[in-house]
C-alpha positions in Angstrom: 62.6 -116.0 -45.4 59.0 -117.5 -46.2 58.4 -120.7 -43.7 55.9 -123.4 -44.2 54.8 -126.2 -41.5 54.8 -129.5 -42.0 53.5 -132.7 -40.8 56.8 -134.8 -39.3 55.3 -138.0 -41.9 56.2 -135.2 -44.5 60.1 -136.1 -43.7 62.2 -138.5 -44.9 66.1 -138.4 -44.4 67.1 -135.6 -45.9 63.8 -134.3 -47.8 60.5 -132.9 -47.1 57.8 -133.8 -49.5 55.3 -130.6 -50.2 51.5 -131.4 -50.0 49.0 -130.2 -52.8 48.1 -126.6 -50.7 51.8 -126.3 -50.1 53.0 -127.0 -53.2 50.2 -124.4 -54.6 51.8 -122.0 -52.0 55.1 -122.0 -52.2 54.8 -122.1 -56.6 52.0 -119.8 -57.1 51.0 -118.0 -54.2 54.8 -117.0 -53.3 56.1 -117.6 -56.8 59.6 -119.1 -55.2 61.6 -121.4 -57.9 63.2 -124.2 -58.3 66.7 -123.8 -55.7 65.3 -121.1 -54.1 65.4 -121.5 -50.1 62.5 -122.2 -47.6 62.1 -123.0 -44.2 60.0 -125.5 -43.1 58.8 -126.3 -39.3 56.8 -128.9 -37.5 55.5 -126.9 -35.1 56.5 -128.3 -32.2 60.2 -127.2 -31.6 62.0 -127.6 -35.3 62.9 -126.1 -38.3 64.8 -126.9 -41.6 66.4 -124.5 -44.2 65.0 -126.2 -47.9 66.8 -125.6 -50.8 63.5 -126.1 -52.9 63.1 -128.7 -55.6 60.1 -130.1 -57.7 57.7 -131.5 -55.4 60.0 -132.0 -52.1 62.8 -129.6 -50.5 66.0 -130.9 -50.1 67.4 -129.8 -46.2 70.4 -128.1 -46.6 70.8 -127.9 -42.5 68.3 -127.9 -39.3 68.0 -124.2 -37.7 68.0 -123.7 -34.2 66.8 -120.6 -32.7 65.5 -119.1 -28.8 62.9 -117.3 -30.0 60.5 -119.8 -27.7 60.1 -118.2 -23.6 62.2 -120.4 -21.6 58.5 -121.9 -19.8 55.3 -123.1 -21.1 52.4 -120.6 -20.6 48.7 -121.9 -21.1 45.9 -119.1 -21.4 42.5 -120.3 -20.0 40.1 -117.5 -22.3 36.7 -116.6 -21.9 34.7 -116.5 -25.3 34.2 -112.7 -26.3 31.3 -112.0 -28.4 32.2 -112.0 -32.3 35.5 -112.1 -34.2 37.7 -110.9 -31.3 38.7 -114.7 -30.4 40.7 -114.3 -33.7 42.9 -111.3 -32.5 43.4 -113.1 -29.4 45.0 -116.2 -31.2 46.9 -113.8 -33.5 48.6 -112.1 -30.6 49.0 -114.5 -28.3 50.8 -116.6 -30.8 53.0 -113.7 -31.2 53.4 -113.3 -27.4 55.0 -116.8 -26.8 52.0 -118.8 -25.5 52.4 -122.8 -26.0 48.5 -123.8 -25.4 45.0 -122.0 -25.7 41.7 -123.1 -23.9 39.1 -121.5 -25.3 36.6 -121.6 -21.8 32.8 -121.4 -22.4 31.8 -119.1 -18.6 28.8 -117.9 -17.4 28.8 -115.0 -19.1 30.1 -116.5 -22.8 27.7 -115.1 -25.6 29.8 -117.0 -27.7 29.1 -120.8 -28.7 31.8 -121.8 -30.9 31.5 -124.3 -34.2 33.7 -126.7 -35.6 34.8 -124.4 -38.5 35.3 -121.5 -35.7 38.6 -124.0 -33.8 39.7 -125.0 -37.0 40.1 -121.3 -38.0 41.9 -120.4 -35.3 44.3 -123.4 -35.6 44.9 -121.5 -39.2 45.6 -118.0 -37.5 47.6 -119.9 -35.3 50.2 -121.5 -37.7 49.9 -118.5 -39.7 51.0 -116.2 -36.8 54.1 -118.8 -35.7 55.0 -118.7 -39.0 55.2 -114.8 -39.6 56.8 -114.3 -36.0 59.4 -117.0 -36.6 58.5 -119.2 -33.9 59.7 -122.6 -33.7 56.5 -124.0 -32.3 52.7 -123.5 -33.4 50.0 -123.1 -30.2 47.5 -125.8 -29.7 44.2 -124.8 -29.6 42.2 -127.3 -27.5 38.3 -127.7 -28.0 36.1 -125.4 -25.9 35.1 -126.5 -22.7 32.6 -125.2 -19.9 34.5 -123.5 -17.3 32.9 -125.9 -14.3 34.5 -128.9 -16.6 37.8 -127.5 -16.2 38.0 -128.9 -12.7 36.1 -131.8 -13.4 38.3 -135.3 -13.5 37.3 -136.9 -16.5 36.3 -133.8 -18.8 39.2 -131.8 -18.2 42.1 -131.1 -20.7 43.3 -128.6 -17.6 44.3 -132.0 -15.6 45.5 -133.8 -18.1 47.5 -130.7 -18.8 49.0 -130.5 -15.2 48.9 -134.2 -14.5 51.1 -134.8 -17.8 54.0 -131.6 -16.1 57.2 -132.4 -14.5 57.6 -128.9 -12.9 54.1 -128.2 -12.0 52.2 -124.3 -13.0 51.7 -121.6 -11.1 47.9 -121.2 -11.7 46.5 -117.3 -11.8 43.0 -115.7 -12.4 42.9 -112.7 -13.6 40.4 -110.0 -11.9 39.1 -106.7 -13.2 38.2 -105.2 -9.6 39.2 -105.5 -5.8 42.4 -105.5 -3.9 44.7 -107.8 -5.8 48.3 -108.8 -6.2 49.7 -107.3 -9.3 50.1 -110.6 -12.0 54.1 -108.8 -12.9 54.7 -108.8 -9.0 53.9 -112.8 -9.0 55.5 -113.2 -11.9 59.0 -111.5 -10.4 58.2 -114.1 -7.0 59.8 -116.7 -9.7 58.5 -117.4 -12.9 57.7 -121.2 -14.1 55.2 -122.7 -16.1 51.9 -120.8 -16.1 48.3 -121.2 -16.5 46.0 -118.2 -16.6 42.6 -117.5 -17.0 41.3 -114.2 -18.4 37.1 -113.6 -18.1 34.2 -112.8 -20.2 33.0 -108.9 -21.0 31.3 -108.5 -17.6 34.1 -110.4 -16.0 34.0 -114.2 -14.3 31.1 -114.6 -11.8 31.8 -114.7 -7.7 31.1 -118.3 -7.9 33.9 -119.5 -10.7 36.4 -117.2 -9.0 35.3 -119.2 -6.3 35.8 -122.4 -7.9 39.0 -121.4 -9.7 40.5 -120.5 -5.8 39.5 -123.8 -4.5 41.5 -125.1 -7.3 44.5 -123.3 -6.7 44.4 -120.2 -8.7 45.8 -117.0 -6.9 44.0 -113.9 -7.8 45.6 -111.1 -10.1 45.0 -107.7 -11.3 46.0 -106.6 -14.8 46.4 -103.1 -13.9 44.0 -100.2 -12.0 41.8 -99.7 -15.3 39.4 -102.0 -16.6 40.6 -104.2 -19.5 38.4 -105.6 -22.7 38.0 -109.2 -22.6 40.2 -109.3 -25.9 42.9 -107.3 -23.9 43.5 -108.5 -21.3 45.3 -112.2 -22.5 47.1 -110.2 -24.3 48.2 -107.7 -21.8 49.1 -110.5 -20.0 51.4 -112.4 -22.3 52.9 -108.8 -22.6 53.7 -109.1 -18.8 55.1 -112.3 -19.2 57.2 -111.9 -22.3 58.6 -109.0 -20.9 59.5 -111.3 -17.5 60.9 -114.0 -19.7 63.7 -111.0 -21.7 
């Protein structure tokens, strides 16, 4: 069933107004009709079955569903060069993750616009949408890795400050003697935080930084991953923790 998401101001007792783009959506782009059914989320833990009438669907009951990992994960990701930033929302979304930070390291080629976060925000809701996910990603504004750590700058505190249960925090390394990230995760699983690095990997002096700051060192595997794989492989660990 085709799903939409919605602003909560959009609801009103029992209806959900439609917007002009949604309205344009749901009558021309998937050619639905008057009484068909819809589902409509807010994208951030709720969803509605619509029974679909002229400019507003009527909720016919609210759907509840576990298709959310049982703790919040937030990826810390290096810029890759060109598009690939795209596939990592895509994915990710997929995967289960609740917040990206796109990081700008050392060795970033990438320097992100405006229109750049708000299209991934798109590929974001599009890709909670199509995997039936109850909540949509937030995708925070690029920051400087060094900022991260830094008191007033960072959405990383604010982030940790703002948790009950507290993160275990991971870095993930391409090289060296490291614990494997699945082996941590089997130590106990909670919320997580983890940073993946740049093509060329993150320098000695941010994984320096990022253990002074808590992080524990992990490797993805024995083979060197892209910098577009290796989020993914590692909400792939953790989704298959969380089954």
């Amino acid at each position: 069933m085709q799903r939409i998401v919605i602003n909560l101001n959009q609801k009103e007792d029992h209806k959900i107004a439609f917007n002009e783009e949604q309205y344009h959506y749901i009558f021309r782009v998937l050619r639905l009709k008057i009484d068909d059914n819809l589902i409509a989320m807010d994208g951030i833990g709720h969803a509605w079955l619509l029974q679909i009438k002229e400019d507003y669907g009527l909720v016919v009951k609210e759907i509840i569903n576990d298709s959310e990992l049982s703790f919040d994960v937030t990826l810390l990701i290096a810029l890759p060069k060109g598009n690939g930033f795209d596939d990592i929302v895509r994915c990710c979304t997929e995967l289960g993750v609740k917040t990206i930070i796109p990081v700008e390291s050392e060795r970033s080629l990438l320097k992100p616009s405006a229109n750049k976060l708000q299209r991934w925000r798109k590929i974001a809701q599009e890709a909670a949408e199509q995997s039936e996910r109850l909540i949509v990603p937030q995708i925070l504004e690029p920051v400087k890795f060094p900022d991260l750590f830094h008191q007033e700058k960072s959405p990383l505190l604010n982030l940790l400050n703002a948790t009950i249960n507290g993160y275990n925090c991971y870095i993930c390394l391409a090289r060296g003697d490291r614990e494997n990230f699945l082996q941590a995760l089997e130590k106990g699983a909670k919320n997580i935080i983890i940073a993946t690095g740049p093509e060329g990997g993150w320098t000695e002096k941010e994984v320096e930084l990022a253990i002074k700051n808590n992080f524990t060192p992990v490797s993805l595997g024995k083979r060197v991953l892209r910098a577009i794989t290796a989020p993914i492989c590692a909400m792939s660990v953790i989704s298959t923790v969380d089954n």
